[in-house]
N, C-alpha and C positions, 0 to 999 in steps of 0.2 A: 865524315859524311859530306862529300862533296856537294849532294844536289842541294844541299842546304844553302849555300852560296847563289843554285841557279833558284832557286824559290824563294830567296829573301824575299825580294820585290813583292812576289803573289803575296806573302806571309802577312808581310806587313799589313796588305792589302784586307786579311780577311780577320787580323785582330783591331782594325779601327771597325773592320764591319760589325763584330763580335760586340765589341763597347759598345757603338752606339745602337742596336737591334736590344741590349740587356738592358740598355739606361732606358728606353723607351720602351720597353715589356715593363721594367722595374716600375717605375714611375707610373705607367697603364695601372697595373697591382697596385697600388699605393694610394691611386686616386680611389681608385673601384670601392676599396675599403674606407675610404673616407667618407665616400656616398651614402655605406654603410652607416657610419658613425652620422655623419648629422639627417641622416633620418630620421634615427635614434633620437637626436636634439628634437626633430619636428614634433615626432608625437610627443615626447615629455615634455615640452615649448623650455628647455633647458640651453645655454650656451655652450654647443662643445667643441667649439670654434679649436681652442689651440691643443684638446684630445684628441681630435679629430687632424689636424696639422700633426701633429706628433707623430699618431699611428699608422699617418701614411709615409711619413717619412721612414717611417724604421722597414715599414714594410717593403718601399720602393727602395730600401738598401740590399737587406735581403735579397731580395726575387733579383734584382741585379747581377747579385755576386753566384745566385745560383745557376740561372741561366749562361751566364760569361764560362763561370767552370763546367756546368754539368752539358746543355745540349748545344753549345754554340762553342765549345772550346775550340779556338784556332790552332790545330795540330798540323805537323807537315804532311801528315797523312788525309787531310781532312782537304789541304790544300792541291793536292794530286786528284783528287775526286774530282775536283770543280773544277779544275782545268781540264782533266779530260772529259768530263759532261760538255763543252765546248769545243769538243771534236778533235782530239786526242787519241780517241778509242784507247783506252787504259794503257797508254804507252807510261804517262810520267806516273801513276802510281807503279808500274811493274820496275820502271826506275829505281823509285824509293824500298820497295821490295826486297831488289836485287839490289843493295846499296853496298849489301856487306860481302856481297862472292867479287870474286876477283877471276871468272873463267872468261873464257873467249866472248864468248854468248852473251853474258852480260856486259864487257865493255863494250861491245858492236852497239849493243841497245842503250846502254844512256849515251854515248857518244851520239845516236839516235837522233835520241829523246830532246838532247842540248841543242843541237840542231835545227830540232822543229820548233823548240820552246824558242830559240833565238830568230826564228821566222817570223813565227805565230803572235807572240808580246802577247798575252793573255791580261787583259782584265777585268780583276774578280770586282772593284769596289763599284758596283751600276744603283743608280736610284734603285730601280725594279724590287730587290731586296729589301727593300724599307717600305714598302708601299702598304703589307701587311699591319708590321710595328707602328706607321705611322697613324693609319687608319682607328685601330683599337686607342693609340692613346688621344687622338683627337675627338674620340665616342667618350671617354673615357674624363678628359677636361671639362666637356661639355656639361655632362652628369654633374661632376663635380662640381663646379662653378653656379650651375642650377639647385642643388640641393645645399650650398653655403648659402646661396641668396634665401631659398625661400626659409632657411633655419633660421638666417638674422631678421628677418620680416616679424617671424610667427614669433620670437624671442622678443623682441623691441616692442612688435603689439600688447603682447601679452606684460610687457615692462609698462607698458603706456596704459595698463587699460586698470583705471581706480577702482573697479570692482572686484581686483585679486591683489590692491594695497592690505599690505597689512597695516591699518591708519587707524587710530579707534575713532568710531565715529559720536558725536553728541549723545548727548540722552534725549534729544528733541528724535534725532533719524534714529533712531534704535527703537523708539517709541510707534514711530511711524511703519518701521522697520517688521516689527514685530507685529502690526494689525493687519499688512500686506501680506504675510507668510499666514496669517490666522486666515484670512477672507480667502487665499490661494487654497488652503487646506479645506476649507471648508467646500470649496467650490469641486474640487479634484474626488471629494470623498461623495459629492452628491450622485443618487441614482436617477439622472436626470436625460434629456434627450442629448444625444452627443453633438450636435452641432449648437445649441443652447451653451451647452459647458466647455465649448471651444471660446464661443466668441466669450463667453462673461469670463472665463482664464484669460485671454487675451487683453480685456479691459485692465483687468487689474497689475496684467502684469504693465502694460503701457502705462498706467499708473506711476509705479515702482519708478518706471525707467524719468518720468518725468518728475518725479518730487526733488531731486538733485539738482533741477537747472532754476528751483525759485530760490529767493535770497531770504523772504521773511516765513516765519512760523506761518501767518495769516493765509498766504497764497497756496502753503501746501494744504494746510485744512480745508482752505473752497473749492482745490482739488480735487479731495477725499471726499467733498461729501457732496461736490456734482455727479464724480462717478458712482459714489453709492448711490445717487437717485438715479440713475440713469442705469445700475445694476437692477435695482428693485423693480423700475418702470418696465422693463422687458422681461424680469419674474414676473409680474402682473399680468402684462398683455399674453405669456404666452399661459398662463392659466385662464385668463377668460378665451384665448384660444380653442385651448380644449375644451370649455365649458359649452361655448358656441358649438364644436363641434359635434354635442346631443343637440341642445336647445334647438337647433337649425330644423334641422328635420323633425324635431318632436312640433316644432310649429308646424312645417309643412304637411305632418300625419294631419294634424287636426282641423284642415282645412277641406277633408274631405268627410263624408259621412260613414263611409266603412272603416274610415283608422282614428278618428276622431280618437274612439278609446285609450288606442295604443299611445297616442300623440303625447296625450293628456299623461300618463303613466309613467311616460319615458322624461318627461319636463319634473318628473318627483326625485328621479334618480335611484325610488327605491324598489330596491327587486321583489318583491311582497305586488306591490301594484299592478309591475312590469307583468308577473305573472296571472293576476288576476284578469287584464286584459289579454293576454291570451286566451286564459278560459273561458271568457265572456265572448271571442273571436269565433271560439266553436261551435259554443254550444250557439250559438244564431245562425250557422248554417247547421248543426245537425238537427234541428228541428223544419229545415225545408225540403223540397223534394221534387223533382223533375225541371223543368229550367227555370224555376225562380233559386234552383240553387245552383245551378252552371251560371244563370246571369252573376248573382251574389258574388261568387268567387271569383269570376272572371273580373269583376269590376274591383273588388278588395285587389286583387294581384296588379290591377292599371293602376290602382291608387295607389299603392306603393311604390312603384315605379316612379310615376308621376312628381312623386314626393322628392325622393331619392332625386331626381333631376332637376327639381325647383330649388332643392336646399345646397347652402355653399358651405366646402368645407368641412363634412361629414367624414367624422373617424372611420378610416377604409376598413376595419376591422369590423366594424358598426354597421357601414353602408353593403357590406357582404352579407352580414346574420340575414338582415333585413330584404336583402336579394334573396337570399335562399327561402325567406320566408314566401314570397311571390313565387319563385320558382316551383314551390311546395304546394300553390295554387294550382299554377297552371299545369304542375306532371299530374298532377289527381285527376284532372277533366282530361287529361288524352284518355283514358280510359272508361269516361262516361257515356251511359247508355242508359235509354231508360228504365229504371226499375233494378240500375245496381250503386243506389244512393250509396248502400252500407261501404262497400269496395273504395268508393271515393271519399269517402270520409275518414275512411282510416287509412287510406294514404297520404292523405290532406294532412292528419291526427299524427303522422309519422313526420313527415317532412318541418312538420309545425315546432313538435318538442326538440328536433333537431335545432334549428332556424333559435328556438328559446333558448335553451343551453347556450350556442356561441355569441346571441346577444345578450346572456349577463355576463359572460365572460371577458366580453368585451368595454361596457359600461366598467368591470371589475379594473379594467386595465387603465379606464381614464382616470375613476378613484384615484387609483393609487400613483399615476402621475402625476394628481396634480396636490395628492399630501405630499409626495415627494418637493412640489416645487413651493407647496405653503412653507416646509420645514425650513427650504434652503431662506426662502425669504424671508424670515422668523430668524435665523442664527444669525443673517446678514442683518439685522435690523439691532439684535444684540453685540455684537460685536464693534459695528458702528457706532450704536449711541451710546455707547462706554467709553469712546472717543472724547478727550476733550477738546475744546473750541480753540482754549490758549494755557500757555507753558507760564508758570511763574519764573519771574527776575532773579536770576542766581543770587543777587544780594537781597533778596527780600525773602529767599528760601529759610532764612532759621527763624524768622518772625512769628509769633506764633504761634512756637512748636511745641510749649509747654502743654504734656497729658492732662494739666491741673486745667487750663485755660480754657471757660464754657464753650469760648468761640471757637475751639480749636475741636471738631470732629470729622470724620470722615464725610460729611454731607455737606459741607462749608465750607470746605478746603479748596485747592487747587492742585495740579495734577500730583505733588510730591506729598499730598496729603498728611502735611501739616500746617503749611500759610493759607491763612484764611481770606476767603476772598475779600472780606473789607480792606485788607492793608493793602492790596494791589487792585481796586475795584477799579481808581480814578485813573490810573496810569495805564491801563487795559480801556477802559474807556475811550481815553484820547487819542492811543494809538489805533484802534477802532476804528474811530471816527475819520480820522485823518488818514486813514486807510481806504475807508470806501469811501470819501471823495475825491481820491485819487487815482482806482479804480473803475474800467469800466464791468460793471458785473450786472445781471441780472437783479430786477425788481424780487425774485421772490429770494433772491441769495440776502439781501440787503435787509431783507423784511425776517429773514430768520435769524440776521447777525444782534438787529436794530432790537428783538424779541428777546436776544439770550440776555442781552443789558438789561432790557425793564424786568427780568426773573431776577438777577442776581440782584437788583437795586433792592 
């Protein structure tokens, strides 16, 4: 095969292009899959640093060697193409063709062919070719290099971070440990208003996160039991919230002469009453007639109103019954006339048992928020003062311990409930003492610490 000789050159030309188009696909592939792999790392916060190295290497060998043979193989026939795609018009593939006749026809034509080709100098090996391969593997580094960084980050965090050590921790933080997951539970399980049992979840969990950065038992307990006051304080306030939210307007009914009753009724809480004021609402206009009972009701319906805009704070479930109650006033008189009393009293008598139904249902509603919020502050007040103040001295833990020993019961003890608090009363004491004057804390912290001493004395 002669023309093999005049196509060394190109040949050569398009098996470097070949290599390096497959090493740079290959490598592309290798990386892509390794992006894979430490993504993998990221969510499992796992290191698959030299997995992930591994199986791009094998891959970018692979994909390599199949591209080089399968779609990029450099053949002489593959190199006749490309030279005549460069303005040839299929001379040097009819060349290779005709390699093997030996007629006229064909040596006129590669004698040709050699000719133009030794004109022409053709070359295949141009940047342009790479511009593809280089692009994908530059997309392809970038990835890569981005998904090793953010793996080793979320890996080395999650190495750094004491809360997923597997470290056992004291019996002091385990203790503490343990009444944080109780108060969270307890919190998370209550039927309470949802933005209530955001922020008191958030307390405790802030808690949690701070009990780790004190050095002594003392500072986490003042901690534990500022935020329990400070939990129970805003159970409180929002139970006299909603307490407020009757009381408010039951004052404001009773400021006037036509609700006086209702006022008074609604300040009992109890539905017995609630409804006897009602009945006592009607029966004093169905005993009037002509406009001493258009004025009557006209004036009940301003009074309630009036009410309703004087009071602050009024359960909007509450302050609806109580509109519709007025409402129920005033649609009964558009259709008065004199001498059809009956017609207005029993729409009045309609609108009224309406208006009564959705305000006990309503009153029903504050009930039971606010046993809901006595309970939560009831389990938080046991949970907490089960709490004890201070941890007994690891060497003064067997002292004691004797079932025989009078002094030795559950009620005299300290937290391991067997040392009794005399044998460590004095050493609790001083460290106490030399505690809070060293401290700056709150007079009423100091006056409950100063209090648990003269109990146990």
């Amino acid at each position: 095969m002669n023309h093999k000789n005049d196509l060394s050159k190109n040949h050569r030309e398009l098996k470097i292009e070949a290599t390096l188009k497959a090493t740079l696909f290959g490598l592309s592939a290798g990386l892509l899959v390794g992006v894979i792999v430490f993504f993998v790392g990221i969510v499992t916060t796992q290191n698959l640093l030299w997995l992930g190295l591994g199986i791009s290497g094998l891959i970018a060998v692979l994909t390599g060697f199949f591209i080089y043979w399968v779609p990029e193989r450099p053949t002489v026939l593959k190199v006749a193409k490309r030279i005549d795609q460069m303005g040839l018009e299929e001379r040097t593939i009819t060349m290779v063709e005709l390699d093997e006749e030996e007629t006229y026809i064909a040596k006129v034509q590669r004698e040709d062919t050699k000719t133009a080709l030794a004109a022409f100098r053709p070359k295949l090996l141009v940047f342009s070719s790479f511009f593809r391969p280089l692009l994908m593997f530059s997309i392809a580094l970038v990835l890569m290099i981005t998904s090793l960084t953010f793996m080793m980050t979320i890996v080395n965090a999650a190495d750094d971070d004491p809360s997923d050590s597997p470290t056992d921790i004291s019996a002091e933080d385990a203790m503490f440990q343990e009444m944080i997951d109780e108060l969270l539970s307890i919190i998370n399980q209550a039927n309470i208003d949802v933005t209530l049992k955001s922020t008191l979840y958030t307390m405790v969990v802030d808690l949690e996160r701070r009990l780790p950065t004190y050095e002594t038992y003392m500072e986490k307990y003042a901690d534990v039991l500022k935020t329990r006051n400070e939990i129970l304080q805003m159970i409180a306030d929002a139970i006299l919230e909603l307490e407020e939210s009757l009381m408010n307007i039951a004052e404001a009914l009773q400021q006037y002469e036509n609700t006086e009753i209702l006022g008074l009724a609604l300040a009992t809480w109890d539905d017995d009453e609630i409804i006897a004021a009602f009945d006592y609402m009607y029966d004093r206009i169905d005993v009037l007639l002509g406009q001493e009972l258009y004025d009557v009701m006209w004036q009940t319906a301003i009074d309630i109103e009036t009410a309703l805009a004087e009071s602050v704070g009024t359960y909007p479930p509450m302050a609806e019954a109580l509109q519709a109650l007025a409402d129920a006033y005033k649609l009964a008189l558009d259709a008065y006339e004199p001498g059809n009393e009956d017609e207005v009293l029993a729409d009045a008598k309609e609108g009224m048992d309406q208006s009564l139904e959705d305000l006990l249902a309503a009153i029903q509603e504050l009930r039971d928020m606010i046993e809901e919020l006595e309970e939560l502050e009831e389990e938080i007040e046991e949970e907490t003062d089960e709490f004890p103040m201070f941890m007994p001295f690891p060497e003064d833990s067997a002292e004691g311990s004797d079932p025989g020993d009078p002094n030795t019961n559950s009620e005299n003890t300290v937290i391991d409930g067997q040392t009794p608090y005399e044998d460590v009363y004095d050493t609790y004491y001083e460290d106490a003492m030399a505690w809070l004057a060293g401290e700056n804390i709150s007079e009423d912290m100091r006056r409950i610490i100063e209090n648990y001493f003269n109990m146990l004395s």
